[in-house]
C-alpha positions in Angstrom: 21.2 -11.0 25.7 20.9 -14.8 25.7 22.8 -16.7 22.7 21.1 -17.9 19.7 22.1 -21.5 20.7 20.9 -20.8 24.0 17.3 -19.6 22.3 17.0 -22.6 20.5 18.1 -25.0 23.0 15.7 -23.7 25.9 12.5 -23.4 23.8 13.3 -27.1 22.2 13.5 -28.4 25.9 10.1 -26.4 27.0 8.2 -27.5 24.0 9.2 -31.0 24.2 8.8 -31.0 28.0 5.5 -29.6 28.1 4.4 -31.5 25.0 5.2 -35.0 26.7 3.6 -33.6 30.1 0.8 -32.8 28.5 0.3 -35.4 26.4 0.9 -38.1 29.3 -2.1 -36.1 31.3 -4.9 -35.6 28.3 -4.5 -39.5 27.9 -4.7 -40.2 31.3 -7.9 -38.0 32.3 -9.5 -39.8 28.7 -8.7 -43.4 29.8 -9.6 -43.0 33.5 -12.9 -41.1 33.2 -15.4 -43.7 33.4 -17.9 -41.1 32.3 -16.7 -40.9 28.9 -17.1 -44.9 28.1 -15.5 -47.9 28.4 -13.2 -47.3 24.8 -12.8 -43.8 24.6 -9.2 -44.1 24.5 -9.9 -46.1 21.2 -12.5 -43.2 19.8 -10.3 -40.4 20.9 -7.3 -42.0 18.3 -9.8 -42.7 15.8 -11.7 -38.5 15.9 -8.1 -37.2 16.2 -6.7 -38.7 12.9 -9.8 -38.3 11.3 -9.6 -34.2 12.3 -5.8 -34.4 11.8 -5.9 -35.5 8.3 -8.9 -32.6 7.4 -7.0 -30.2 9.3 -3.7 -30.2 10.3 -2.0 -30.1 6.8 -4.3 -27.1 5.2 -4.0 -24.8 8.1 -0.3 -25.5 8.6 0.0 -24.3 4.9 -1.8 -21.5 5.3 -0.7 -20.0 8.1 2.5 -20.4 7.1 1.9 -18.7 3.5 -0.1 -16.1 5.1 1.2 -15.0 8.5 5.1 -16.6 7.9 7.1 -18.9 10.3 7.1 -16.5 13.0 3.7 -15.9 13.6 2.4 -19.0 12.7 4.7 -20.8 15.9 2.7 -18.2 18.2 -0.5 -19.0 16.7 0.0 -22.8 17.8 0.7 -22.5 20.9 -2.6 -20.0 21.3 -4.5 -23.1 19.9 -3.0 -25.4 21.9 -3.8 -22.8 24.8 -7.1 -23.3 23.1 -7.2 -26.9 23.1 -6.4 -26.9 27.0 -9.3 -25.1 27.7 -12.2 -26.8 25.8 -10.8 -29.9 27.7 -11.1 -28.8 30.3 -14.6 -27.8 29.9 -15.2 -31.3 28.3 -13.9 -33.1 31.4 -15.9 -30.9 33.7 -19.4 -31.8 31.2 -18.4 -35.3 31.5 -17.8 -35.7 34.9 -21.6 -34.2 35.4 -22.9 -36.3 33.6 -23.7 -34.5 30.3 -22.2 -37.1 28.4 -22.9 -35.5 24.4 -21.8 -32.1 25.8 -18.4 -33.3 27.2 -17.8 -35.5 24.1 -18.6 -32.0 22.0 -16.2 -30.0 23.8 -13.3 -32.5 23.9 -14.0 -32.4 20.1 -13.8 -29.2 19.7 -10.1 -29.3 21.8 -9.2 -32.0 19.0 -9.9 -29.7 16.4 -7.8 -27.0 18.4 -5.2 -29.3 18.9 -4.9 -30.3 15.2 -4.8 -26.8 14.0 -2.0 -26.1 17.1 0.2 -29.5 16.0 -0.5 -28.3 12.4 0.9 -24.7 12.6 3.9 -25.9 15.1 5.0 -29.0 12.7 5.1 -26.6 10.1 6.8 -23.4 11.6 8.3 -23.8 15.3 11.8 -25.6 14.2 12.0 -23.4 11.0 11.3 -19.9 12.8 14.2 -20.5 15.8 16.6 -22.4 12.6 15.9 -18.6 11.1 16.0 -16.8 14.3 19.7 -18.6 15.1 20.5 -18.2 11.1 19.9 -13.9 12.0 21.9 -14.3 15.1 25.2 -16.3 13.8 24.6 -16.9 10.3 24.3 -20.6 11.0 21.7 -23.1 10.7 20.5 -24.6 14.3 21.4 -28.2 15.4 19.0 -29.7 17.2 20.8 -32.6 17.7 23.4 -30.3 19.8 20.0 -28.7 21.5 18.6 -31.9 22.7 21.5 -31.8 24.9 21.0 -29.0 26.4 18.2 -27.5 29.3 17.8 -31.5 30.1 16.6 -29.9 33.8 13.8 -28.3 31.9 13.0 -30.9 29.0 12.7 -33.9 31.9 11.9 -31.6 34.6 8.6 -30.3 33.5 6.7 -33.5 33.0 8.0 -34.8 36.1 6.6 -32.2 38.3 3.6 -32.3 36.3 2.8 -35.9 36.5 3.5 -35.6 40.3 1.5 -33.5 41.3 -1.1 -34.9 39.2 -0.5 -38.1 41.2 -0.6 -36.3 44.6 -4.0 -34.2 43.3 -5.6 -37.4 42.4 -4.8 -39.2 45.5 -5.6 -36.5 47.7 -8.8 -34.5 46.7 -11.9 -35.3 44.0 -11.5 -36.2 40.8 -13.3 -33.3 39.8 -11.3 -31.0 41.8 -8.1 -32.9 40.8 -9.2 -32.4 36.6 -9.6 -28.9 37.3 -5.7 -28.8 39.1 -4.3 -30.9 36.7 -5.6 -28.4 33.1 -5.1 -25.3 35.4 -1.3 -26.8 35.2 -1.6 -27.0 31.4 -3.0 -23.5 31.0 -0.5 -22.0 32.9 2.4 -23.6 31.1 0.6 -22.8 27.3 0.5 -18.8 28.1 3.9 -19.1 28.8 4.7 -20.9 25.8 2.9 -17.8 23.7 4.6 -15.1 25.8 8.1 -16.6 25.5 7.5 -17.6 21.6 5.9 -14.3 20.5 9.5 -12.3 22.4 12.0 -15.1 21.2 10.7 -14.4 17.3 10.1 -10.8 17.4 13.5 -10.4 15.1 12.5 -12.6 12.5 8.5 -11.7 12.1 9.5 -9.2 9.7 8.2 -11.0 6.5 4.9 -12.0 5.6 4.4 -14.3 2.8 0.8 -13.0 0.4 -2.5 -15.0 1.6 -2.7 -15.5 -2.0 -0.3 -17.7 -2.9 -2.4 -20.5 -1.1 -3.7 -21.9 -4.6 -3.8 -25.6 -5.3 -1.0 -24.8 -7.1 0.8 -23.9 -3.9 -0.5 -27.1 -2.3 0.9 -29.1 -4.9 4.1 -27.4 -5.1 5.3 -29.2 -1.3 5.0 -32.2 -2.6 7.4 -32.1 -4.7 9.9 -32.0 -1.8 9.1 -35.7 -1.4 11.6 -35.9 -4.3 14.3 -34.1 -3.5 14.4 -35.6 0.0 12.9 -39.0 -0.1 15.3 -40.7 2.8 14.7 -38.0 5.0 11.1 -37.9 4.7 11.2 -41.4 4.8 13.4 -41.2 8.1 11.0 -38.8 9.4 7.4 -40.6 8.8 8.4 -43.9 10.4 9.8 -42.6 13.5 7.0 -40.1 13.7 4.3 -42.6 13.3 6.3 -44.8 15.9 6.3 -42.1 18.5 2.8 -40.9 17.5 0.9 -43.8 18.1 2.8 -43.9 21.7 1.8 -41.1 22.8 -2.1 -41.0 21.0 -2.8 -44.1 22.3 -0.5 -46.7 24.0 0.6 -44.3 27.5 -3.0 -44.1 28.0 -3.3 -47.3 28.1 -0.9 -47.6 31.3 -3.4 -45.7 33.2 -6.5 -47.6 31.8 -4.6 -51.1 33.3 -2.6 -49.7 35.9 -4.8 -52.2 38.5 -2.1 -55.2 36.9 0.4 -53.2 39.1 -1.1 -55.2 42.1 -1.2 -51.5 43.9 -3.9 -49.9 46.3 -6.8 -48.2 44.2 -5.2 -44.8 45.9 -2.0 -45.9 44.4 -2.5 -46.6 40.9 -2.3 -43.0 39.1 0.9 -42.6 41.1 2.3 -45.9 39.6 1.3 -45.2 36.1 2.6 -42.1 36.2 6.0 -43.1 37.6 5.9 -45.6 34.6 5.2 -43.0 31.8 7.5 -40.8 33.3 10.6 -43.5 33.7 9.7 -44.3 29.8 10.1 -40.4 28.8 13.1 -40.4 31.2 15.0 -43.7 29.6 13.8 -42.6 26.1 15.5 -39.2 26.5 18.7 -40.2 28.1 19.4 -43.4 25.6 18.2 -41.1 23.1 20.8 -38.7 23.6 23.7 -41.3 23.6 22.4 -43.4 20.4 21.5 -39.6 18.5 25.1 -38.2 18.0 26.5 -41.8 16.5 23.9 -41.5 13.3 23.3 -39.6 10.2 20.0 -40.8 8.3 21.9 -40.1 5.2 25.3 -41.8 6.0 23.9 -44.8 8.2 20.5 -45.2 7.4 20.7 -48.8 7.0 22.6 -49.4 10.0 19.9 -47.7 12.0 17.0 -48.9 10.4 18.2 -52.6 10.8 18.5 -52.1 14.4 15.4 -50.1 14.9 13.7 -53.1 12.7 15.2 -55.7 15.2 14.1 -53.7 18.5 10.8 -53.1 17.0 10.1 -56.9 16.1 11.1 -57.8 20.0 9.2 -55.4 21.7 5.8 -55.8 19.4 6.1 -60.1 19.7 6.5 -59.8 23.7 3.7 -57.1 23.8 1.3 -59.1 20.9 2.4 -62.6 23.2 2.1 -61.8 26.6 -1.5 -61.7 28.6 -3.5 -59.2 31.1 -1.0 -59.5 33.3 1.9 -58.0 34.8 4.3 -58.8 32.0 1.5 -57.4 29.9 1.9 -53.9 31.7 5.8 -54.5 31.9 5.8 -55.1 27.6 3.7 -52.3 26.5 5.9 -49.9 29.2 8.7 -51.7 26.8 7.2 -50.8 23.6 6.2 -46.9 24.5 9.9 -46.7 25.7 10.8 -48.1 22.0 8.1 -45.8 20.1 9.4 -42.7 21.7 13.4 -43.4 21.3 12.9 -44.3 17.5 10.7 -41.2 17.2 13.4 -39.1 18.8 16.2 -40.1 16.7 14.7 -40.5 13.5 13.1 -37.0 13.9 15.9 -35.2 15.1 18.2 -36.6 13.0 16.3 -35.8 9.3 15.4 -32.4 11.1 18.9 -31.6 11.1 19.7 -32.7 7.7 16.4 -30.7 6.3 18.2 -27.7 7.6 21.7 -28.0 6.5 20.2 -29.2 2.7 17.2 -27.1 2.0 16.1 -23.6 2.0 13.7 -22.2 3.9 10.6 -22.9 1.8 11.6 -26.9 0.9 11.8 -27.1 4.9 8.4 -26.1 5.6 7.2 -28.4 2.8 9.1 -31.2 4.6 7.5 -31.0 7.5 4.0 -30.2 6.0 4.2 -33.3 3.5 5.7 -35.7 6.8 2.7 -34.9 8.9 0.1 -35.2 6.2 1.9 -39.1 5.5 2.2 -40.0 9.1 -1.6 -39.3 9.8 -2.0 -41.1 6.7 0.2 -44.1 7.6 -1.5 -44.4 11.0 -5.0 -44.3 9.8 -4.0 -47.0 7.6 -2.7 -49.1 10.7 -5.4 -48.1 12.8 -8.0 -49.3 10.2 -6.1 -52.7 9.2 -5.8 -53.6 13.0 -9.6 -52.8 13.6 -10.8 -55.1 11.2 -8.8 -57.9 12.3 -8.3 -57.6 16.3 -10.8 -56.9 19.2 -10.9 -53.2 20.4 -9.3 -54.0 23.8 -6.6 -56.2 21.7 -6.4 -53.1 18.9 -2.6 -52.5 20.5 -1.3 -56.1 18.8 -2.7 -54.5 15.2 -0.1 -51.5 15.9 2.7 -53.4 16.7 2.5 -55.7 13.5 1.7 -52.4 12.1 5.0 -50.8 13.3 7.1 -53.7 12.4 5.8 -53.7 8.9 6.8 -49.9 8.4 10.1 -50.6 9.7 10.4 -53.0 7.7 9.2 -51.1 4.5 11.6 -48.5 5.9 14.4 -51.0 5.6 13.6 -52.1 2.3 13.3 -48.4 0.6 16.1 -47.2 2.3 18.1 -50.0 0.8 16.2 -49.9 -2.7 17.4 -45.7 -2.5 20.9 -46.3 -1.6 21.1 -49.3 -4.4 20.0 -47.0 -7.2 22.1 -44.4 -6.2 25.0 -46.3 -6.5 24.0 -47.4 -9.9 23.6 -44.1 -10.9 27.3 -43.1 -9.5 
């Protein structure tokens, strides 16, 4: 029988893996179909934090208070299972021709996807934290599991991306769609099969469909006072890594041509880039992620993330359609995803050594809803101000005012805490 730390540490590096591997490959098929218009990268971001915010919070909630943590993590991986398949469909529509059809069906994956990220957010870290709480009488550490199953958490999306490289170089794009979400399909079953055996000791308790009154919906918010730092923590390095991987990998592939490589070549070298950013993100991550505590050194960190974050959006906002162009916004998605796996990681941790079981899933809940939030807000600031195809400058000033708001409040908490004292 496998260890509890061994349970949590292997399904931590599978979902991460897959989730970055699959995330890298739905933005590349979006920005490289010409089918589905010249900014459909830009109308994707837009439809999915428009279906996020409708969807993503209620469902999460009610799963959760209807079918508990268990159940709900098995139920998000069947919609992202779900998600895989109408995109597929969607791509197939689109590469046909039937433009309205394939825009409807990749819709309908968003959907999926939202209700998948909703239930997972909400559930997947607190069902294993009460499947290794069973097992030891511990809570997990998932700064300890990041460590761990590396072959598997880097691994996955670099056989993926590969051989999605190879399928595009080698055969039609229609034939290499259909390889590439065959990929994806396989990996989601086995994501429900290995979830729905891992939990089967804690899916003993059901919370009543009842409780989900607006009473109930109101009663998560009030985590956002008992934990203010953390969900602080939590939103900014979650809206960081969110817009990277909604919007700015895809836009590797989209301008992969500033490589200067052969037609033939350029999915290979845009994926070799994503990949060497999720590569350096997760190594650096793991040496910077054991020297921090959000509560103890939150100002430490968020003065350094601020300085990072002001570097890398000034050299992507300053630099043309050129190389260095391509070279800064690899830059930046390497940045986005290291602060999003610290700062997440990190609060996660600290959720699960301070709160109980119900105040965690609120935690997580309430984050989500105030990242989509917080982007939408970006997105629609930088839309009124820049061109579409210069949209990515808006979310870098974006970003550096949020780490900078982060900065402030964490120093405005820790002031009156003192004074308080």
């Amino acid at each position: 029988m496998k260890s509890a730390h061994t349970l949590i540490a292997r399904s931590d590096a599978l979902y991460g893996g897959v989730a970055m591997g699959a995330t890298i490959l739905e933005l590349a098929l979006i920005a490289s179909n010409p089918n589905l218009g010249q900014f459909s990268l830009e109308f994707s971001l837009v439809t999915q934090l428009i279906i996020s915010l409708i969807v993503e919070f209620y469902i999460g909630h009610y799963f959760v208070c209807g079918l508990g943590v268990a159940n709900t993590t098995v139920y998000g991986f069947i919609f992202k299972l779900a998600c895989a398949i109408f995109l597929t469909l969607g791509f197939w529509a689109a590469l046909l021709e039937h433009w309205y059809t394939g825009w409807s069906l990749i819709l309908i994956a968003f959907v999926c996807d939202s209700a998948g990220t909703g239930c997972l957010k909400a559930s997947f870290r607190p069902a294993y934290n009460a499947l290794h709480i069973k097992m030891t009488g511990k809570t997990a550490d998932y700064v300890k599991a990041f460590n761990h199953f590396l072959y598997m958490r880097i691994g996955t999306p670099f056989v993926l991306l590969l051989t999605a490289s190879l399928a595009i170089n080698y055969t039609s794009y229609l034939y290499a769609v259909t390889a590439i979400m065959s990929m994806l399909l396989v990996l989601r079953s086995a994501q429900i099969y290995i979830s729905k055996n891992d939990l089967r000791p804690t899916n003993t308790s059901r919370t009543n469909v009842m409780h989900s009154t607006r009473h109930a919906y109101l009663k998560h918010f009030t985590v956002a006072v008992k934990c203010p730092v953390q969900i602080i923590g939590y939103v900014a390095g979650n809206v960081f890594e969110s817009l990277i991987l909604m919007y700015a990998i895809g836009l590797l592939y989209r301008h992969s041509d500033l490589l200067g490589l052969a037609q033939q070549f350029s999915w290979l070298g845009s994926s070799a880039i994503a990949y060497m950013v999720f590569l350096a993100s997760t190594v650096l991550g793991r040496l910077v992620i054991s020297k921090f505590t959000i509560s103890k050194s939150s100002t430490t960190l968020a003065a350094s993330c601020l300085i990072v974050t002001i570097i890398a959006s000034l050299l992507l906002a300053l630099t043309n359609k050129d190389i260095t162009f391509f070279l800064s916004l690899a830059f930046f998605c390497l940045l986005g995803v290291i602060v999003g796996t610290i700062f997440t990681r990190l609060t996660s941790n600290e959720i699960f050594h301070t709160a109980n079981d119900s105040d965690a899933v609120s935690f997580f809940l309430i984050s989500e809803l105030a990242t989509t939030l917080t982007i939408i807000l970006i997105i629609t600031a930088s839309s009124l101000i820049f061109k579409p195809e210069r949209i990515i400058d808006g979310l870098s000033y974006g970003l550096i005012a949020l780490m900078t708001a982060y900065c402030l409040s964490i120093f405005f908490i820790k002031t009156t805490a003192k004074t308080f004292k």
